[in-house]
C-alpha positions in Angstrom: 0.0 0.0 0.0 1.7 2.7 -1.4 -0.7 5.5 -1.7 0.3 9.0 -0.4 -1.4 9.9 3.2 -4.1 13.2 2.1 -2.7 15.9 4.9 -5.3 18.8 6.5 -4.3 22.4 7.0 -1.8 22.0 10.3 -1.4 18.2 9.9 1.8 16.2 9.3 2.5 12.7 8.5 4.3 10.6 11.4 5.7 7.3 10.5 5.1 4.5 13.5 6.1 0.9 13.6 3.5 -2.0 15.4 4.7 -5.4 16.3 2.6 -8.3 14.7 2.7 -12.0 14.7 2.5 -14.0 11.7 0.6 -17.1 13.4 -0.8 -19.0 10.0 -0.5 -19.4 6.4 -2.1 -20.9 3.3 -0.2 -22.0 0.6 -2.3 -20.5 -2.6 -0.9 -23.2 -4.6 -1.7 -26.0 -2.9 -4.1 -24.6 -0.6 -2.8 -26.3 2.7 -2.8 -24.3 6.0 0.5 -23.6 7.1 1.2 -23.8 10.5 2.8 -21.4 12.8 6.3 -23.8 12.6 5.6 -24.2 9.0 5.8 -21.2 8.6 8.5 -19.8 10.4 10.6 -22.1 8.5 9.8 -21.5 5.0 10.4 -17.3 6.1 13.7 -18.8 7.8 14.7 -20.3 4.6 14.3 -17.0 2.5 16.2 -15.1 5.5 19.1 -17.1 5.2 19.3 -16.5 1.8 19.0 -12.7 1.8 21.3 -12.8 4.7 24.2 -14.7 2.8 24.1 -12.2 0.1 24.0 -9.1 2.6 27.4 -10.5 4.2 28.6 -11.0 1.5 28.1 -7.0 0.3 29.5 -5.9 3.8 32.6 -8.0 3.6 33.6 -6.8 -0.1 32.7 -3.3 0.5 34.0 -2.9 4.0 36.5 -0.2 3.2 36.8 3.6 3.6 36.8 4.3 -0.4 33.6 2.2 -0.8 31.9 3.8 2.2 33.0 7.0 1.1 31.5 6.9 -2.3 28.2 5.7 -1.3 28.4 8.5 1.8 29.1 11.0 -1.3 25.7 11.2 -2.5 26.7 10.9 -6.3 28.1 8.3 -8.7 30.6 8.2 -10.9 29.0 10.1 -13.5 27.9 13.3 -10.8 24.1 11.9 -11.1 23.0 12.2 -7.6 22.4 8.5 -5.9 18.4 7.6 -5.2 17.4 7.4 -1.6 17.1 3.7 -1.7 19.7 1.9 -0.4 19.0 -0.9 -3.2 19.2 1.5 -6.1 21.9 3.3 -5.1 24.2 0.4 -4.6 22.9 -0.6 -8.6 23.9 2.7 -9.7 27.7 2.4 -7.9 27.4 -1.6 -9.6 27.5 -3.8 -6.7 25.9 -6.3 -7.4 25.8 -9.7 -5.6 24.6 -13.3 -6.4 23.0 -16.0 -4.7 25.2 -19.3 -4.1 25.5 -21.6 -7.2 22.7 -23.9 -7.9 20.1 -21.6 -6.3 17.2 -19.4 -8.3 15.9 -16.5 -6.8 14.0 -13.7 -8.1 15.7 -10.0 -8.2 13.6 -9.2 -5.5 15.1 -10.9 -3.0 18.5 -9.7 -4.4 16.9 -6.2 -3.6 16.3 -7.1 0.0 20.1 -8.0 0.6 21.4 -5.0 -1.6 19.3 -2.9 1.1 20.2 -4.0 3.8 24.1 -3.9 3.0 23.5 -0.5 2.0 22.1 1.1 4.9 24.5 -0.3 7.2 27.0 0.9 4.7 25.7 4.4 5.1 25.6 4.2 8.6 29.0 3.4 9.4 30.3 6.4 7.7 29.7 8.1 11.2 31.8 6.0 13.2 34.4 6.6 10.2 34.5 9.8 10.6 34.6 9.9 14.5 37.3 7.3 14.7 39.6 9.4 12.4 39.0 12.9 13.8 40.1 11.1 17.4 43.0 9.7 15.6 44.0 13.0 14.1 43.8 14.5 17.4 45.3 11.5 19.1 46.3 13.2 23.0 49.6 12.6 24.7 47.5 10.8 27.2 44.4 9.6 26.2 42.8 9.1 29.8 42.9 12.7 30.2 42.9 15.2 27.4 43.6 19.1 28.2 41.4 21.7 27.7 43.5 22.3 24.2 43.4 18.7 23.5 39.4 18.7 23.7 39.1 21.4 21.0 41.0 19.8 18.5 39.7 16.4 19.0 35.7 18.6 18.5 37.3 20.6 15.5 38.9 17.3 13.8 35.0 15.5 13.9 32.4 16.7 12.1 29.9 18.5 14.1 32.2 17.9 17.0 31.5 21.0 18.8 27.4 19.7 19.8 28.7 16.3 20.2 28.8 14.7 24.0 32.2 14.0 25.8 30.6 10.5 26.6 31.3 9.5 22.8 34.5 10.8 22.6 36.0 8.8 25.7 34.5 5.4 24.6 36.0 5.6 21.3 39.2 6.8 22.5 39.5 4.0 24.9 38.7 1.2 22.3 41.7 2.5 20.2 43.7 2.9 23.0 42.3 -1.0 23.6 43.4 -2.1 19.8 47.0 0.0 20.6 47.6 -1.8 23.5 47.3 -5.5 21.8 48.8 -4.8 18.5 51.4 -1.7 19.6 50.0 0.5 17.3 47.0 2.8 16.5 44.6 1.8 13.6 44.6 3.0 10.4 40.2 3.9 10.8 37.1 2.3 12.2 37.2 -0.9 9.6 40.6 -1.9 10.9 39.2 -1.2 14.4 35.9 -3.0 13.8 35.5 -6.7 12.0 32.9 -6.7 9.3 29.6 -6.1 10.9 27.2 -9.2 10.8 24.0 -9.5 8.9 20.4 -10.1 10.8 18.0 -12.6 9.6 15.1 -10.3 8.2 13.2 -10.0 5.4 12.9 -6.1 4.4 10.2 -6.5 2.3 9.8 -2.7 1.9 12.4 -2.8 -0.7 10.0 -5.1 -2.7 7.2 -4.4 -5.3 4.0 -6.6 -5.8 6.0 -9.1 -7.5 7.7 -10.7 -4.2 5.1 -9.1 -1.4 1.6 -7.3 -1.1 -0.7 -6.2 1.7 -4.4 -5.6 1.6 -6.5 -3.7 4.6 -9.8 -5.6 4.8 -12.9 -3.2 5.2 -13.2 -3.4 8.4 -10.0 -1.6 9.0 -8.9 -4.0 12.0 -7.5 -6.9 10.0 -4.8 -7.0 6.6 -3.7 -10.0 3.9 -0.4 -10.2 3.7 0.9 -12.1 0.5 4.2 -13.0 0.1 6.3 -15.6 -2.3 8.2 -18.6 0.1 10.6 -21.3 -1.2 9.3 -24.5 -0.3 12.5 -25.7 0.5 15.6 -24.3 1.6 17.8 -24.1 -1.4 15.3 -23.7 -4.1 16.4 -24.8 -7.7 13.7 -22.8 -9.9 11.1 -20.8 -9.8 8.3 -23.7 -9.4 9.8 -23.8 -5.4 8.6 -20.7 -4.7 4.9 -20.1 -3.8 2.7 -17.6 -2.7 1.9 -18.0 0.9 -1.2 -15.3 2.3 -1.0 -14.8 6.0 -3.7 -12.4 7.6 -2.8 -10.4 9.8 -4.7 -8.5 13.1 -4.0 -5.5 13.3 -3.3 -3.8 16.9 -5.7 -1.1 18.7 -2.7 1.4 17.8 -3.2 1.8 14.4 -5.6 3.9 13.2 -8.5 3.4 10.9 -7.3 6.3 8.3 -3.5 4.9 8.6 -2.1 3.8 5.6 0.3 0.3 5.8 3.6 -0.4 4.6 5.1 -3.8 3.6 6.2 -4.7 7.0 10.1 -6.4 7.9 10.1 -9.9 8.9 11.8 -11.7 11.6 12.1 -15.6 12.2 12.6 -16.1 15.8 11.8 -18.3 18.8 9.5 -20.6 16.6 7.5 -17.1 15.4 7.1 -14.9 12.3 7.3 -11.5 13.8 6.8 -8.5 11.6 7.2 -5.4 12.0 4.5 -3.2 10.7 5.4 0.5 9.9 2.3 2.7 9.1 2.0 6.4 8.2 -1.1 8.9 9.9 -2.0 12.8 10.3 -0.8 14.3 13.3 -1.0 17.8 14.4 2.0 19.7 13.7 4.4 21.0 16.1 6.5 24.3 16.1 9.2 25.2 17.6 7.9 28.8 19.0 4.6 30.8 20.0 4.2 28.3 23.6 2.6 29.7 26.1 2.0 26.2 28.4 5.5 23.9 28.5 6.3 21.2 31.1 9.9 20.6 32.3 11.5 17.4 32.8 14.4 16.9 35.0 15.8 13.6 35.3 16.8 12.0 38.5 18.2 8.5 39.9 16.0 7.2 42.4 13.2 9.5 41.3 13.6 8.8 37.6 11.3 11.6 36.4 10.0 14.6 38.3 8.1 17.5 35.9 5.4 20.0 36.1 3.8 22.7 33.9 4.8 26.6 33.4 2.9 29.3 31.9 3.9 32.0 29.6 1.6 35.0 30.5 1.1 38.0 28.1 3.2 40.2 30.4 6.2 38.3 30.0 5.8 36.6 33.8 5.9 33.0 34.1 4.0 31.3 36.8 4.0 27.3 37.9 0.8 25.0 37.9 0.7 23.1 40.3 3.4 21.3 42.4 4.4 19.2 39.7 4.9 14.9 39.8 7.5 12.5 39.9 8.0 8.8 38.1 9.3 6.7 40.8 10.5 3.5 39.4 12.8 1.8 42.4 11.2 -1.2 42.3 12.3 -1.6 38.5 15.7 -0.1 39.4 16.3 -2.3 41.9 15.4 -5.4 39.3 17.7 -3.9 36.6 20.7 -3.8 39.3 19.9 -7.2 40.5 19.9 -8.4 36.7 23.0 -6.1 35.9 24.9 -8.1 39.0 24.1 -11.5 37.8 25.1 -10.7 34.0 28.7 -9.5 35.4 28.7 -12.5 37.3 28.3 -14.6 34.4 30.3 -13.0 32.3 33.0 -13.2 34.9 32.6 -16.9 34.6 32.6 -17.3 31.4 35.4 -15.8 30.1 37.2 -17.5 33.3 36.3 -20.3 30.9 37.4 -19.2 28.2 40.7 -18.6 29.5 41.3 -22.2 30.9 40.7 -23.8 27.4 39.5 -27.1 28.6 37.5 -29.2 25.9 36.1 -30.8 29.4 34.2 -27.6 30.6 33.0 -27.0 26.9 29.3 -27.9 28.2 29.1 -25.8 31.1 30.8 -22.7 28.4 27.9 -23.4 26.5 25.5 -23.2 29.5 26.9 -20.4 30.9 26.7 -18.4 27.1 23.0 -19.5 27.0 21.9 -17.8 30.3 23.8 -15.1 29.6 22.3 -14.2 26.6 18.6 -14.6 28.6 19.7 -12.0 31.1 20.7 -10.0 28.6 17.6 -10.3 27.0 15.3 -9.5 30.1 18.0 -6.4 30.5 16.9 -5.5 27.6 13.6 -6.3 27.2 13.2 -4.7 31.0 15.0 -0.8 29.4 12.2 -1.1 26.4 9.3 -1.3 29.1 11.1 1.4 31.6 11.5 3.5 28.5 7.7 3.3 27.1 6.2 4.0 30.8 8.2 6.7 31.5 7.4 8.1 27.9 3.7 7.8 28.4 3.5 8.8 32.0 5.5 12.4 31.1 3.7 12.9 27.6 0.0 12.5 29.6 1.3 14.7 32.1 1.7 17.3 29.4 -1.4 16.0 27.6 -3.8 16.9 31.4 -1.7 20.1 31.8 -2.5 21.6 28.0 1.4 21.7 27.1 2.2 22.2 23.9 6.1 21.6 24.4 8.2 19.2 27.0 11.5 20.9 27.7 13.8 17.7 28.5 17.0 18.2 30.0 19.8 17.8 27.9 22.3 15.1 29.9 24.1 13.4 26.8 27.3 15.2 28.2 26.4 13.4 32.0 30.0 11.3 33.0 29.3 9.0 35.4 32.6 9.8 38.0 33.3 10.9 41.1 29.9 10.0 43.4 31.0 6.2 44.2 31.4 3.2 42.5 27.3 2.1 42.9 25.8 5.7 41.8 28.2 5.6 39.1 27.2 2.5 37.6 23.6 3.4 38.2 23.9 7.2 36.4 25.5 4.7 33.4 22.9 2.8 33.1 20.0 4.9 33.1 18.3 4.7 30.1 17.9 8.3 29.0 18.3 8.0 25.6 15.8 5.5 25.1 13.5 6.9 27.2 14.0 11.1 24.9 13.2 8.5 21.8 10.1 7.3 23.1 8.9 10.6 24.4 9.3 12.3 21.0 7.9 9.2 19.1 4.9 9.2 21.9 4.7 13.3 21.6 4.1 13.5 18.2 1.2 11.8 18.3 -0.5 14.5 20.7 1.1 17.4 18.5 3.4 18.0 21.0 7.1 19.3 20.4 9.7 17.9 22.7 13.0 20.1 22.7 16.2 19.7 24.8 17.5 22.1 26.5 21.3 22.8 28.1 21.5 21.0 32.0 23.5 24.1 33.0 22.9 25.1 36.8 18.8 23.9 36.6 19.4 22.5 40.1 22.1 25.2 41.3 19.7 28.1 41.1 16.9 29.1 42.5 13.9 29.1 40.5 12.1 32.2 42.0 15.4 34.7 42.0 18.3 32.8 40.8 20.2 32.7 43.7 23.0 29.7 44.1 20.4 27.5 46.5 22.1 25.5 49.4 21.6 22.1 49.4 20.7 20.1 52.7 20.1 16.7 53.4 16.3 17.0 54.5 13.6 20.0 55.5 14.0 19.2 59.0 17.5 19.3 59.3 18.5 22.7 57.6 22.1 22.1 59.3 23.7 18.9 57.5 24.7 19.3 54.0 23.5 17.2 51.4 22.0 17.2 48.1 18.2 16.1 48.1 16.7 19.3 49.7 17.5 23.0 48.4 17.0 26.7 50.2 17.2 29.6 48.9 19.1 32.2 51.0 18.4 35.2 49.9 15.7 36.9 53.0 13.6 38.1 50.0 12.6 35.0 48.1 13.0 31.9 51.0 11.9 29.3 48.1 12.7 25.5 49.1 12.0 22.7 48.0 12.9 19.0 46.3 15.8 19.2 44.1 14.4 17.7 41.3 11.3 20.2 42.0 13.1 23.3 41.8 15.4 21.4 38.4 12.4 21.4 36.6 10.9 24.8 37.0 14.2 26.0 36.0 14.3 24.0 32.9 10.2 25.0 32.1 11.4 28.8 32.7 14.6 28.8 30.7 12.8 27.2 27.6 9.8 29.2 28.1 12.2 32.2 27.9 14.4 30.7 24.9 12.4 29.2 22.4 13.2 31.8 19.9 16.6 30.1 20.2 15.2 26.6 19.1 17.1 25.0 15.7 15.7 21.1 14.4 18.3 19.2 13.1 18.3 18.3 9.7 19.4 14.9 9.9 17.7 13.5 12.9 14.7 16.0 12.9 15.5 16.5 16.9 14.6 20.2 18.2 16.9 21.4 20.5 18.3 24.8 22.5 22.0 24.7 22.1 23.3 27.7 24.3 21.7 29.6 26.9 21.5 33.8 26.9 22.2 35.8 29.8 19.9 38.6 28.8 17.0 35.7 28.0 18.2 33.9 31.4 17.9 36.7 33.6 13.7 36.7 32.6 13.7 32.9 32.8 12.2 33.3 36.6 8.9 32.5 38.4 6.7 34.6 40.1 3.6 33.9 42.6 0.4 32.7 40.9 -1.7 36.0 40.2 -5.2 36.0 41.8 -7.9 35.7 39.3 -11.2 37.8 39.8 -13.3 36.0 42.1 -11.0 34.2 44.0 -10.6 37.0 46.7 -12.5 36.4 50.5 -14.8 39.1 50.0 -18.2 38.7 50.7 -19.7 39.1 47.6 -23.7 38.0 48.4 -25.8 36.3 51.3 -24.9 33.8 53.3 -25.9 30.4 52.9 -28.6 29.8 55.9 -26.9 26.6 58.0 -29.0 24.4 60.4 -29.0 25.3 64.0 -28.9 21.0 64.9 -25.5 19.4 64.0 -25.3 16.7 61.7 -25.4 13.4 63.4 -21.4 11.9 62.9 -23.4 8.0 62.3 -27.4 7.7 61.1 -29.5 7.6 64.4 -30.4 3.5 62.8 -29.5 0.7 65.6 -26.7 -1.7 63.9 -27.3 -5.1 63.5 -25.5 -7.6 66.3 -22.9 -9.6 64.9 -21.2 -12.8 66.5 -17.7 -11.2 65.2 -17.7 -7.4 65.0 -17.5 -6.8 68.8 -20.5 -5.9 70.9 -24.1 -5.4 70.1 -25.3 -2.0 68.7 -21.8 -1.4 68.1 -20.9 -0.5 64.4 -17.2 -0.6 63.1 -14.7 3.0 64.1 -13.8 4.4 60.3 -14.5 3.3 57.2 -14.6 -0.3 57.8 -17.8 -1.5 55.6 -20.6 -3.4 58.0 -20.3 -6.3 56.4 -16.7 -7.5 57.0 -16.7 -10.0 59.5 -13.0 -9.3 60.5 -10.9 -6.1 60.5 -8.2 -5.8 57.9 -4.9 -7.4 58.5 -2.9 -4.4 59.6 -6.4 -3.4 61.9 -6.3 -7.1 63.5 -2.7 -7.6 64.3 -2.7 -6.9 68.2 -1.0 -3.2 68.9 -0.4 -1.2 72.0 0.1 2.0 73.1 3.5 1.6 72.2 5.1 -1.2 69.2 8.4 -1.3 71.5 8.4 -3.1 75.1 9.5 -1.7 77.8 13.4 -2.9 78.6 13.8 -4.7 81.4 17.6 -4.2 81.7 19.7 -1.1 80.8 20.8 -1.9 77.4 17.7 -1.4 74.9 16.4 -4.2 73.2 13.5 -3.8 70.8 11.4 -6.5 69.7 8.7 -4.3 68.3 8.5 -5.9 64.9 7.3 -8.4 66.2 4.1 -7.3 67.8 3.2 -4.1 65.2 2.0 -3.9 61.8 4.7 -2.2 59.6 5.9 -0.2 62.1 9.5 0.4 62.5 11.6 -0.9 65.6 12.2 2.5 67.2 8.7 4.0 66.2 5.9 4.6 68.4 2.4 4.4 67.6 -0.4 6.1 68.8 -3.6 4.2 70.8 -6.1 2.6 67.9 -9.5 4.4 68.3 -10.9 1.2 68.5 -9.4 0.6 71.8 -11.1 3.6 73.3 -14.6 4.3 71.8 -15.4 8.0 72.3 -19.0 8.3 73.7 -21.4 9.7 70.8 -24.5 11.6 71.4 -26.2 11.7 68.1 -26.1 7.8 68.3 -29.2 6.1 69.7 -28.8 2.9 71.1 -31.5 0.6 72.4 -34.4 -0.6 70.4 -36.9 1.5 68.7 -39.5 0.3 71.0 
């Protein structure tokens, strides 16, 4: 379905991908159903033979000249190269064939010629990277002066918006490779082996001859027909059949979308694809906000973020006390995997190292559960990621936002707070989670734009004052970093770190969005430097009174009954064998009908969780008498213990 999308006034198209399972076929030759195995297999034969031929276009054209000319743009005769990855690598002439003996169509050439290409134009990056750090190559590469950073950013292209973090990881894996072979490499493809090819079917680069999709007319399920080989090295074109496999299509996708041919992937015993489709959205801009919500990230509080107004004045006023996405117990899960994937690793390359054909079965076990952790690592970051997307977009959504200023922490080095906050600020999955927001933002219409992380949680949000940082509100005395203050006698603003960080980052967007620039290649919008004469407005004030919301009487007063209102209706209660004496009704909200309190209400508690010690040293064995409570905490007397006396209750009978 290759139609163009039909765009309103103030719509653009967004491109979004949903996962789907192939879970049947029928053969339209033959007519025989095709099982989910079945089928996986006859897909996992095609794969392997678009994957041979990719490999083999990344092993003959891994080489800076090659990458070079593809990265170029034109060919040899100064025609400008097509967009497709296939055609371009036609019009350069590399061409690749399938092994001898087998017949496949040019289509599934087409499939390996684009997926060779576009990891050919990808690495051209990393080429360029790797050789501006070895033009700049430092006298000592685990520290590089101030001078030694500039060249290093002036020596990569686009090295002055790019983040330290890169830098340093490439520069230790050459100073890795010049380590083991006494020398530096000559680029990235003497650094890096030839990149592997995944088993996928891109059937995007194929026309109605190898692959076609249909929408049915109800809009919620799609035909997919595609042409198999019946066997894995297929010797004409009577072994390949058309296979149709319908498809049900997710809630996500709208009615008015329009489909792509979708990528295929054989694994675990399943066909999954992965369907792109293309909708109207509501266009964002990049200025003219009046509503924005700031987004500070945090480490045990992942996400804390709230909403700012733009008035007419020029003022800027918070709603609300902003939120905060907590995800500790996920954190705590992610550490706990992260732990047991060192472990393993630990072991196996121990392993590795003894070279024993005797231990060759436990390598092999040890490889296998590492590669399931990984996976849950992994599949764990993707569902961190989405939540924390979705919970910050619908907090901009209920708010009326039409931006989300995100902090910009590419540049964030992980060093000097301790080995376990260290590894946990590295693995935070920012980046992932920035993806998600935009890709979930769009939908809404909703522009999400970074902006620099400079002094948003040094400063105070109110007067811009350096805030001092104490451990708690109620102790003002000890330093520390969670609670802030503002010292200056005028303002007296405190509050959560990550509160204040936010406001700041609302406030200085709010203030520079005339300053915002999209970049070309990634489409990201961004505000790359920060102005003092813009930053010095970038402050809030109190929230104005509105008309009407003053304490002025304003008209009568509502009449109000001379007789109080009874705390319980004057009815008797029923007696009940377990809910204490007769005419008695549960204290609280306890519903009538329960025959027992709750488990916290039941558990027996006194006046006090702790017992008294008998001898001088203290010995508390409170947790084991109260509900929750901690070992040095005292709790007050239940109000079930002592019933006070009611005289809007009337007991006895109605007679």
């Amino acid at each position: 379905m290759g139609r163009r999308l039909p765009l309103g006034a103030g719509e653009s198209a967004r491109t979004a991908c949903a996962p789907v399972l192939l879970r049947a076929g029928v053969d339209e030759k033959t007519g025989e159903v095709l099982t989910a195995a079945v089928l996986t297999e006859r897909v996992g034969w095609c794969a392997d033979l678009v994957t041979g031929m990719t490999g083999a276009l990344l092993s003959g054209h891994w080489n800076a000249a090659d990458v070079d000319a593809l990265a170029s743009g034109v060919d040899g005769g100064g025609r400008s190269l097509p967009s497709q990855a296939w055609m371009a690598l036609r019009r350069l002439g590399w061409s690749v064939a399938p092994p001898g003996g087998v017949r496949v169509n040019d289509r599934i050439v087409r499939m390996a010629q684009e997926q060779a290409g576009r990891v050919l134009r990808s690495v051209k990056w990393r080429a360029d990277l790797v050789a501006g750090v070895l033009a700049a190559w430092p006298a000592a590469p685990d520290k590089r002066t101030r001078e030694e950073w500039d060249q290093v950013r002036a020596a990569i292209p686009g090295g002055e918006h790019l983040p330290s973090g890169v830098i340093r990881s490439r520069t230790r894996q050459v100073a890795a490779y010049a380590r083991q072979h006494g020398r530096l490499p000559a680029g990235v493809f003497e650094l890096e082996p030839s990149p592997g090819a995944a088993r996928m079917l891109l059937l995007s680069a194929c026309d109605g001859q190898q692959a076609a999709l249909e929408r049915s007319d109800d809009r919620r399920r799609a035909l997919l027909r595609l042409q198999l080989p019946v066997r894995p090295d297929p010797r004409s074109y009577a072994d390949w059949t058309w296979v149709a496999c319908p498809i049900a299509l997710p809630s996500t996708i709208p009615a008015d979308a329009v489909l792509h041919l979708p990528t295929l992937r054989p694994t675990g015993g399943r066909v999954r694809a992965d369907l792109a489709f293309t909708h109207p959205v509501p266009k964002t801009k990049r200025t003219g906000h009046t509503v924005a919500l700031g987004v500070d990230w945090g480490l045990n509080t992942l996400l804390s973020a709230g909403a700012v107004r733009l008035h007419a004045d020029g003022t800027l006023t918070a709603l609300g006390a902003g939120a905060q996405f907590r995800a500790a117990g996920v954190l705590a899960k992610q550490h706990r995997l992260r732990r047991t994937s060192e472990h393993l690793n630990a072991k196996t390359g121990h392993y590795t190292r003894l070279a024993d054909p005797a231990l060759d079965a436990r390598h092999a076990v040890l490889a296998e559960e590492t590669r399931r952790v990984s996976q849950r690592r992994s599949h764990l970051n993707d569902a961190l990621a989405w939540g924390a997307a979705r919970w910050a977009v619908d907090q901009a959504v209920a708010a009326g936002a039409t931006v989300i200023y995100l902090e910009d922490l590419r540049s964030l080095e992980a060093g000097g707070m301790g080995r376990t906050h260290n590894t946990r600020l590295s693995q935070t999955v920012r980046g992932k989670i920035a993806d998600r927001m935009r890709h979930l933002a769009a939908e809404a219409g909703i522009a999400v734009v970074t902006v620099p992380a400079r002094n948003t949680s040094k400063h105070c949000p109110h007067c811009l004052a350096p805030l001092r940082h104490r451990k708690a509100p109620d102790r003002p005395t000890v330093p520390g970093w969670k609670w802030a203050l503002c010292p200056q006698p005028g303002c007296g603003w405190q509050g959560d770190r990550d509160q204040g960080a936010w406001r700041r980052i609302a406030a200085r967007g709010l203030t520079h969005q005339t300053k915002t620039t999209t970049d070309r290649t990634s489409g990201i919008m961004v505000i790359r430097t920060v102005v003092d004469r813009l930053e010095t407005a970038a402050v809030l004030t109190t929230t104005p009174r509105t008309a009407g919301s003053g304490r002025s009487k304003t008209g009568p007063t509502r009449p109000r009954t001379h007789r109080p209102a009874p705390r319980r209706r004057g009815a008797p209660s029923p007696a009940g064998p377990s809910c204490g004496p007769a005419g008695r009704r549960p204290e609280g909200h306890a519903p009538t009908d329960r025959s027992r309190l709750p488990r916290a209400a039941d558990r027996h508690q006194d006046v006090a969780t702790i017992s008294t010690p008998t001898t001088r040293r203290h010995r508390p064995r409170g947790a084991a008498l109260g509900a929750g409570f901690h070992l040095h905490a005292h709790a007050s007397p239940p109000r079930w213990t002592e019933p006070v006396p009611d005289p809007t209750v009337h007991k006895g009978s109605r007679s």
